[in-house]
N, C-alpha and C positions, 0 to 999 in steps of 0.2 A: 313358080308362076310369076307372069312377072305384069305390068300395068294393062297393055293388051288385051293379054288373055283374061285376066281379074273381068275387064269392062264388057270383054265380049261374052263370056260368059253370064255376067250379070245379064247383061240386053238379052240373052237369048232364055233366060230362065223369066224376064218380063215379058215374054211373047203376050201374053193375055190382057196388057193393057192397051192402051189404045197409042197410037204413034206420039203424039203429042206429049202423053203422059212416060211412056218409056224415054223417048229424048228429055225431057227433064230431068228423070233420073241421074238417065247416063252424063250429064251435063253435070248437075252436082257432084258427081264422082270425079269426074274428070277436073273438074277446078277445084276438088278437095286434092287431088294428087297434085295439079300445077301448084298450089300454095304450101302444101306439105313440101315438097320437092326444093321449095325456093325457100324456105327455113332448112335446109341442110338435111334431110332424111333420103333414106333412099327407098324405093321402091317394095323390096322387100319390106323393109318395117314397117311401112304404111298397109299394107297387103296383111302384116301379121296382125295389124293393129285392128283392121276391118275386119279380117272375120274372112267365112265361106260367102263368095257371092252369092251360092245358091239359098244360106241363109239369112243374106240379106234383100233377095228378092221378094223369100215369102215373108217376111216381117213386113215390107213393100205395099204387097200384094193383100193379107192383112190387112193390113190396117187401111188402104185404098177403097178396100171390099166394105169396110164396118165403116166409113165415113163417107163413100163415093166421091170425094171430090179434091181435087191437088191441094188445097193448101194443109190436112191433114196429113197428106207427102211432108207438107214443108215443115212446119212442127217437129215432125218424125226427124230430119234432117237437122236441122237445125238445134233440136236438143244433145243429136249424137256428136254434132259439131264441136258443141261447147263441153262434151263428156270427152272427148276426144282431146282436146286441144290442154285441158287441166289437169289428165292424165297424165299426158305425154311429159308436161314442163314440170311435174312433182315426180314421177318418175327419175329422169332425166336427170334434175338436180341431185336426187337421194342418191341415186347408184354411181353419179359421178365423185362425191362428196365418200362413200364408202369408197371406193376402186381408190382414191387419191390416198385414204386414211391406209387403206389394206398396204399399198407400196410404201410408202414411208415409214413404217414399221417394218417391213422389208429389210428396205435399204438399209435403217439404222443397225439392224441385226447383222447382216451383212458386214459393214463398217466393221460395227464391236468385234465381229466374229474374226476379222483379217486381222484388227490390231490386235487383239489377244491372240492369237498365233503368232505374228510378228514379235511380236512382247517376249513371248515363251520363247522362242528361237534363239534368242538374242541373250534373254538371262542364261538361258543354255551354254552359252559361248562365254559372253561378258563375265557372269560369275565367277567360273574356273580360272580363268585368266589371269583376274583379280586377285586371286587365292595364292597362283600362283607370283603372281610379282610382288605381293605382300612378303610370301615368303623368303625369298630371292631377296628383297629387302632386309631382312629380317637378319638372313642368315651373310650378311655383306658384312651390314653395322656391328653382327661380332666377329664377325674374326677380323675389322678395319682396326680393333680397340686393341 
């Protein structure tokens, strides 16, 4: 689903309000996406963020019904704004702060893991070598005497 369908959707599950009161709705939603959008999110995550339109119509609709009059709309709005907005940036920070911790442990593992193999390849080689020009050494200096 992508911003379109979210709004039209929404507007058509508000059939039962009155013109006035549906265009505010869809007003607020619509400059909840232009603001979310302009802080770097994309459309889908806003979408996953909100919910089913159709369950945000009747929550809408609700609470329009038990109150009659728009600025209960706005309340309703405005509280999910600020639910919304200290979600997203405590969210956002945590999992980026883990995802950053998770690779860098990674990578170090990683590292150790080459040069310990590199390490081992090399004693492999280097060792024997040694052993052998020790000996070659060894057996020069007597019979030089």
């Amino acid at each position: 689903m992508n911003r379109e369908k979210f709004l039209k959707e929404l507007e058509e599950c508000l059939s039962e309000l009155d013109g006035a009161e549906k265009n505010s709705v869809i007003s607020f939603y619509n400059d909840y996406f232009d603001k979310q959008i302009s802080m770097g999110r994309t459309e889908e995550d806003i979408i996953d963020e909100l919910g089913n339109p159709r369950f945000i119509a009747k929550s809408i609709k609700d609470n329009y019904k038990s109150t009659g009059n728009a600025s209960a709309f706005n309340r309703f709005n405005e509280s999910k704004s600020e639910q919304f907005k200290s979600t997203t940036i405590n969210i956002d920070r945590w999992y980026y702060k883990l995802i950053a911790a998770v690779i860098s442990i990674l990578a170090i593992l990683l590292v150790t893991a080459i040069l310990a193999g590199i390490l081992t390849i090399f004693l492999k080689i280097v060792v024997p070598v040694l052993i052998i020009l020790i000996i070659v050494s060894v057996i020069r200096n007597i019979f030089n005497r």
